[in-house]
OpenMM code with the backbone's topology and positions (N, CA, C; nanometers):
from openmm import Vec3, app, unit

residues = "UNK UNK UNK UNK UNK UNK UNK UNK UNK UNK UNK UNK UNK UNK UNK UNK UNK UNK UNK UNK UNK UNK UNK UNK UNK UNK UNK UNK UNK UNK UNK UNK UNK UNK UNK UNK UNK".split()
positions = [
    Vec3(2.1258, -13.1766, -5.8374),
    Vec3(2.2385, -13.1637, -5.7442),
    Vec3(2.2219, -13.0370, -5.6611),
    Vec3(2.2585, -13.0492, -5.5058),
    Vec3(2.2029, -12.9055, -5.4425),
    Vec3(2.3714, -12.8070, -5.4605),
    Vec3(2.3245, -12.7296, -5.4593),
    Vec3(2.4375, -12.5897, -5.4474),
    Vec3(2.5372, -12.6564, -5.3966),
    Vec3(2.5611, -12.7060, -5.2473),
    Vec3(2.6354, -12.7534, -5.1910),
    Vec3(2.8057, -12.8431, -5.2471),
    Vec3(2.6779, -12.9538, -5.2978),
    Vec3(2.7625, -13.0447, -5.3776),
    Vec3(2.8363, -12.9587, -5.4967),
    Vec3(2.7611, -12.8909, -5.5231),
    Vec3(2.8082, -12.8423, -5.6588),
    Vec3(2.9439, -12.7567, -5.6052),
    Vec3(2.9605, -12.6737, -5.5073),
    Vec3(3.0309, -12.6030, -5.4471),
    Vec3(3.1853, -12.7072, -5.4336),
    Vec3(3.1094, -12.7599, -5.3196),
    Vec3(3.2635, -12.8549, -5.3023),
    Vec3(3.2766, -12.9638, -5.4438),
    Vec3(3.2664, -12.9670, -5.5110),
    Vec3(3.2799, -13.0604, -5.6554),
    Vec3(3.3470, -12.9621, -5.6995),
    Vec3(3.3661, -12.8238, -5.7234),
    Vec3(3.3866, -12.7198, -5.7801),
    Vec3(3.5217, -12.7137, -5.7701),
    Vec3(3.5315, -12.6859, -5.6158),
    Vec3(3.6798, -12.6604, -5.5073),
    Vec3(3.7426, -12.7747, -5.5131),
    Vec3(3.7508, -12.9044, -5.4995),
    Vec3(3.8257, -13.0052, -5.5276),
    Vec3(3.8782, -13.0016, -5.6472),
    Vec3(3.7776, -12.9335, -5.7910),
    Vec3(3.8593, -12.9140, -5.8789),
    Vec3(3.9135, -12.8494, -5.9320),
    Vec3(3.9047, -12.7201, -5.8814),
    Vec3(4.0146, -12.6099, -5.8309),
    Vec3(4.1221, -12.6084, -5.7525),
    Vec3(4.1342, -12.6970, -5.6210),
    Vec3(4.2579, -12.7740, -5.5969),
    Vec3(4.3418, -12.8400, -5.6622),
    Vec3(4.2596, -12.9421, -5.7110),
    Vec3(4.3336, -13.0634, -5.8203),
    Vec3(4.4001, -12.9801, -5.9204),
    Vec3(4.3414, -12.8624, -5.9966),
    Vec3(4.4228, -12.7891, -6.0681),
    Vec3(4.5095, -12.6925, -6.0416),
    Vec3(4.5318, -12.6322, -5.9083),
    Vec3(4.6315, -12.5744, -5.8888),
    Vec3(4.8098, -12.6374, -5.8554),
    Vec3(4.7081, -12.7903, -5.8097),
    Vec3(4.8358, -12.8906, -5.6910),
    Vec3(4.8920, -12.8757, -5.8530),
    Vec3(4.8258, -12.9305, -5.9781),
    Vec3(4.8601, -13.0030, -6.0860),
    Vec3(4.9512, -12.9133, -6.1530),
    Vec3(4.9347, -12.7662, -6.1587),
    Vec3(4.9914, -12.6647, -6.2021),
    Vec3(5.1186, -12.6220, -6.0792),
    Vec3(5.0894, -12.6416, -6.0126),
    Vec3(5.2369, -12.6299, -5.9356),
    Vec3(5.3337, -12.7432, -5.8689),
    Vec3(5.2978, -12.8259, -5.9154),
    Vec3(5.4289, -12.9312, -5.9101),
    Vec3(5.4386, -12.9427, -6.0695),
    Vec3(5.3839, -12.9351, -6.1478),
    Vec3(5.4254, -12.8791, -6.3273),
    Vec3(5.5267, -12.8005, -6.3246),
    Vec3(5.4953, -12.6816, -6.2777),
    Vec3(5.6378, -12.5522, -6.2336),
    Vec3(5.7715, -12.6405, -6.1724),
    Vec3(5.7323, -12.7298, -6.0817),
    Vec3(5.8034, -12.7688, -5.9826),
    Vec3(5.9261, -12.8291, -6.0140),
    Vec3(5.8476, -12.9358, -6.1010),
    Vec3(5.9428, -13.0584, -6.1959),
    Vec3(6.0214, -12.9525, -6.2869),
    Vec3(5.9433, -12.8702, -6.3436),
    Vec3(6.0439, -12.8062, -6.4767),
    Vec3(6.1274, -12.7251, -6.4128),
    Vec3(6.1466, -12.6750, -6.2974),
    Vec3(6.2405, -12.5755, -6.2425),
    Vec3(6.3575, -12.6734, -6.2221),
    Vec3(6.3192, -12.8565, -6.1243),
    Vec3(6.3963, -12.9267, -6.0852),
    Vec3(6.5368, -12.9661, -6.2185),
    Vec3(6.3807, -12.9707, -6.3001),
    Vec3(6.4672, -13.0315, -6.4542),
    Vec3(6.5805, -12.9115, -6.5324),
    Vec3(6.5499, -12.8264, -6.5030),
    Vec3(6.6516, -12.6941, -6.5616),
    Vec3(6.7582, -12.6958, -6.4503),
    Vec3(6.7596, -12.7115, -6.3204),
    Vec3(6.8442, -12.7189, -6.2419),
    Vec3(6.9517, -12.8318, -6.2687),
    Vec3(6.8900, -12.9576, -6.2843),
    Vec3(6.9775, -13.0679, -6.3090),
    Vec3(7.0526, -13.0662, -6.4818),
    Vec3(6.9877, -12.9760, -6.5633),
    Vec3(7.0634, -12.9852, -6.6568),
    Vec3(7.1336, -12.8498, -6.7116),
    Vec3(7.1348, -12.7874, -6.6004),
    Vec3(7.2384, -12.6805, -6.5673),
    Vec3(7.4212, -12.7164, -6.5779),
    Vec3(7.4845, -12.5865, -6.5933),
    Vec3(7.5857, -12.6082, -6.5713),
    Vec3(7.6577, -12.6511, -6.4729),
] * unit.nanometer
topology = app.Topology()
chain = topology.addChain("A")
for resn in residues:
    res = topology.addResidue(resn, chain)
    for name in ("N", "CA", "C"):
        topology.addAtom(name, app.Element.getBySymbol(name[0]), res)
């Protein structure tokens, strides 16, 4: 595999894990809100 590929294979899954980690935050903030007082 050249550098390249390896690069962007890398960053897509460094995206995928940030999107994944911040709509995680996202939902649990929504969910403490709705079962708020």
């Amino acid at each position: 595999m050249r550098p390249k590929q390896m690069s962007e294979a890398r960053m897509r899954e460094i995206i995928r894990d940030q999107f994944t980690t911040s709509m995680n935050e996202f939902m649990a903030d929504m969910n403490s809100r709705a079962g708020g007082p």
